[in-house]
Structure formats: C-alpha cells, structure tokens
N, C-alpha and C positions, 0 to 999 in steps of 0.2 A: 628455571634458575639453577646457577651450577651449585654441588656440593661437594666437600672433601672430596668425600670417598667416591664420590660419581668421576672425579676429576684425578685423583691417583688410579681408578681402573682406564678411563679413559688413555690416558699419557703415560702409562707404565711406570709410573714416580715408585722410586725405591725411598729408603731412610737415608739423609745425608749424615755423612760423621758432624755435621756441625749442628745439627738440629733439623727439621723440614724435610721435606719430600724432594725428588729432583728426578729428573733425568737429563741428557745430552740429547741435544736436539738439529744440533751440528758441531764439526768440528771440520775445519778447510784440510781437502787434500794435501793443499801446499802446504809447506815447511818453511819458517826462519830459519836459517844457517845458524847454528851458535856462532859462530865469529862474527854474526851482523845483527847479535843481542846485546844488549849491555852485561857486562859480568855479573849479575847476581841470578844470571840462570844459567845452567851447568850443561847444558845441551840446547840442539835444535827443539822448537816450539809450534806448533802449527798458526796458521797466519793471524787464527780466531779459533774459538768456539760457542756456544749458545745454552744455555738449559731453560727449561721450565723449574719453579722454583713456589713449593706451596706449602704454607707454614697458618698451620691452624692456631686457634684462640689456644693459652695455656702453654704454649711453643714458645721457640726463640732459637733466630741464628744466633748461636754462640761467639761471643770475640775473636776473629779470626784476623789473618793477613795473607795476602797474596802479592806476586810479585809481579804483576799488574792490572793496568789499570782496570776494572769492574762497571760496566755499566748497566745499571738496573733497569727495568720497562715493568711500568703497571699495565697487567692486566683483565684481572676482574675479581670483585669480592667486596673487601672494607681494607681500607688505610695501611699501609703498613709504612714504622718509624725505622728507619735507618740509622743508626749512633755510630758517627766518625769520631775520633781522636785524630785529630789534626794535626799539622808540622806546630803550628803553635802551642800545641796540648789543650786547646780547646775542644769541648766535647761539641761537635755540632749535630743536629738533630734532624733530619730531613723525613717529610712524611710524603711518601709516595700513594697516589691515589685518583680519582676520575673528578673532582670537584679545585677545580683550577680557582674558583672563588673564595676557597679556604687556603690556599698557597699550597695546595697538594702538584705534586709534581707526576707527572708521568713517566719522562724519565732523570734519573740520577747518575751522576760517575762516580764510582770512588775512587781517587787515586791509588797508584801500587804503594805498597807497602804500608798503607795505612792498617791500620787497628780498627774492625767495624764490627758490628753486629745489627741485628735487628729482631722486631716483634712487630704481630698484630699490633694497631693500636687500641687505648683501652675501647672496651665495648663493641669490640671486632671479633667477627666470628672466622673470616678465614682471608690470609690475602694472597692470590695468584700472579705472580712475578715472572719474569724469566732476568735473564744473567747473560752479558755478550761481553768475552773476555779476549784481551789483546796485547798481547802475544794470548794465544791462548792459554788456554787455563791446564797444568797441571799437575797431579796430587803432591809431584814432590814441591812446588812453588808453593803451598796450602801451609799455613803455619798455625796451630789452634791454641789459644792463650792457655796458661795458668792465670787461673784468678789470684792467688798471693803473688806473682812476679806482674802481672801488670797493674794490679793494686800500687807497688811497694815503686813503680815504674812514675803512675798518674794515681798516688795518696786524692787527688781533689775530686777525682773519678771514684773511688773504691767502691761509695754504693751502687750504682749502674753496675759495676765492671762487677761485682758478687754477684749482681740479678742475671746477667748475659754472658756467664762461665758455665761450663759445665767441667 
C-alpha cells in the first residue's frame, strides 16, 4: 500500500507554494504563439503540461487561480474535495476519488480563472492526484488568494475561504 513519504521519495515531489507536494511530470515541446492565446497571457505557453499532486490529511491546496483550464485525475489514496467558486458565485464542491457509487469522480476540470482550492476529505489520510493544464501551466498565470480580499469578494464563502488561505 502506498504512503506519503514512500510516494514523495518515489516521484521527487517538492513543497508547492499552494500547499501539497508536486512535481512536473511533462510539459509539451511545442509552444502556443502568444498572438494565438487569448490576452490574459502575456507570452507564448507550451501546448500542456501535467504534475503529480499529493496533499496529506491536515493539508490543503490553498484558494488559487490560474489562467486556465485545470484538469484533475484520481489516483490513489482517499477522496479528495475540490472547492470551486463559480461564474455564479456559487461555491461548488467536487470530490474526486475511486468509488463511482458515491458520486466521486475520477476526473475533474476547473475552469480558468476560477477561484479553487482543495483538501483531503474528512477521515482521509492522503490523496494522490495529478493536474493536466491547457495552455500549459505557468507560475506567472498562478495567482494565490488573500483571505480578506476574497472574503470581502464572496462574504457567503468567508468561512471555507478562511479555512483554504494561507
């Protein structure tokens, strides 16, 4: 059976700035042109990239956004909750996991520019993810909340958005 620490020596997982472990597990040769991105990226992107993504009990991805779309894939551990803020401002809650009978999902998208975070769910000891981002994923696109400005943003959110700040 896997564990954390067997699974950060295994995959070279560092500390993310958002919270969890990670590494890059690809990132495509090719390049987007910046003039064949939509304007809210400031250069060329590579076509995708991918991580492993491992967020122990006690953990939490911190409220972040990116500037796009994010698709998550379970793959092994216990449950992990995904907390979107929506175009509507509704907080929608997705729990990614191996039990299709409880409405756990395998995989997830977030859209860009959404506002997300995530944790183990309760009673979970560890959940193993990875992340496939498109345009790929890069630090300058990564935007990590203040808890009093997305608070004072979604007041109906503030206790989630306190628990999932750093």
């Amino acid at each position: 059976m896997d564990t954390p620490q067997q699974l950060i020596t295994q995959y070279s997982l560092q500390p993310h700035p958002e919270g969890g472990w990670y590494t890059q597990t690809y990132k495509s040769a090719e390049q987007v042109a910046a003039d064949a991105l939509p304007k809210r990226f400031s250069g060329s992107r590579p076509l995708s990239t991918a991580i492993y993504f491992l967020l122990e009990e006690g953990n939490f991805s911190a409220f972040h956004r990116i500037k796009s779309d994010e698709c998550w894939h379970f793959y092994t551990g216990d449950p992990l909750l995904v907390y979107e803020i929506q175009a509507d401002v509704a907080m929608k809650i997705t729990t990614l996991g191996n039990d299709s009978r409880k409405g756990q999902l395998f995989q997830y998208v977030v859209p860009a520019n959404s506002w997300f975070a995530s944790r183990p769910a309760p009673g979970s000891t560890f959940s193993f993810v990875g992340c496939t981002v498109a345009p790929g994923f890069d630090f300058e696109d990564f935007e990590l909340a203040e808890a009093d400005i997305l608070s004072g943003l979604y007041p109906q959110h503030e206790n989630i958005i306190r628990q999932l700040c750093r």
